[in-house]
N, C-alpha and C positions, 0 to 999 in steps of 0.2 A: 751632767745631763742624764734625764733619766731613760731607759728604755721603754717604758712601760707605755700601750697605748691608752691614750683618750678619748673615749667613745664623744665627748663632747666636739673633737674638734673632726669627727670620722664625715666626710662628705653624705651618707644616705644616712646619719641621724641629724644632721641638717637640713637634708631635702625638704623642700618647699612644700611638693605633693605628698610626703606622708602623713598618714592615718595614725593618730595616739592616741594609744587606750591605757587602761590599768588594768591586770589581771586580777583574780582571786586572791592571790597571795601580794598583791599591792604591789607587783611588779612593772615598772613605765614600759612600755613597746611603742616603738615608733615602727609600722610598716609600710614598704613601698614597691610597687609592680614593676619590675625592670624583664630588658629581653637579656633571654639567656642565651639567643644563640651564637655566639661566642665562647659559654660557659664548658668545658670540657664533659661530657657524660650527661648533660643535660637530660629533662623529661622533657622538654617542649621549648617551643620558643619563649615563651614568655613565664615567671616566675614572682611568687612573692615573695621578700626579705623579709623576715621580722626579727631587727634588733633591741637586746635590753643590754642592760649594764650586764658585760661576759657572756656574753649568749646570742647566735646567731642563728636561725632556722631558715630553711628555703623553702617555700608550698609551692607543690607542682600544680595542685588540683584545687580549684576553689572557683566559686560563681562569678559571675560578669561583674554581678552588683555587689562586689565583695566591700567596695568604700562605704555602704549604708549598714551594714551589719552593727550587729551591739556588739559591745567588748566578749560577752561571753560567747559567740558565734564567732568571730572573730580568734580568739584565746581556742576554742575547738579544732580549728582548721589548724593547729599546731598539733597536735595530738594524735593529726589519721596520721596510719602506717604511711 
């Protein structure tokens, strides 16, 4: 049995309500708005996950209408400090 995880079988890259884009460098991202206040150190109650194959990011800060955004707006909002 192997250890290694499976982003295929990870519950928020199968979420229903995430947002998929492709970045610049043709990377798949699945994003999804979850509350963070449970989250230890948190910046706010509410956060966005953006996962790819090995790679997880969290955005504290980003607009209401962040689900209309184009990929390259979207792919930005990983990038603020």
């Amino acid at each position: 049995m192997s250890g290694a995880f499976n982003l295929v079988d990870a519950p928020l890259w199968n979420a229903g309500d995430a947002v998929r884009f492709t970045d610049a460098e043709g990377i798949a991202w699945r994003v999804v708005e979850r509350s963070a206040v449970h989250v230890p150190g948190s910046h706010g109650p509410w956060c966005l996950i953006f996962l790819s194959e090995g790679l997880v990011r969290r955005v504290w800060s980003y607009p209401p209408g962040w689900r209309t955004l184009a990929p390259t707006a979207l792919e930005s909002l990983t990038l603020r400090p």
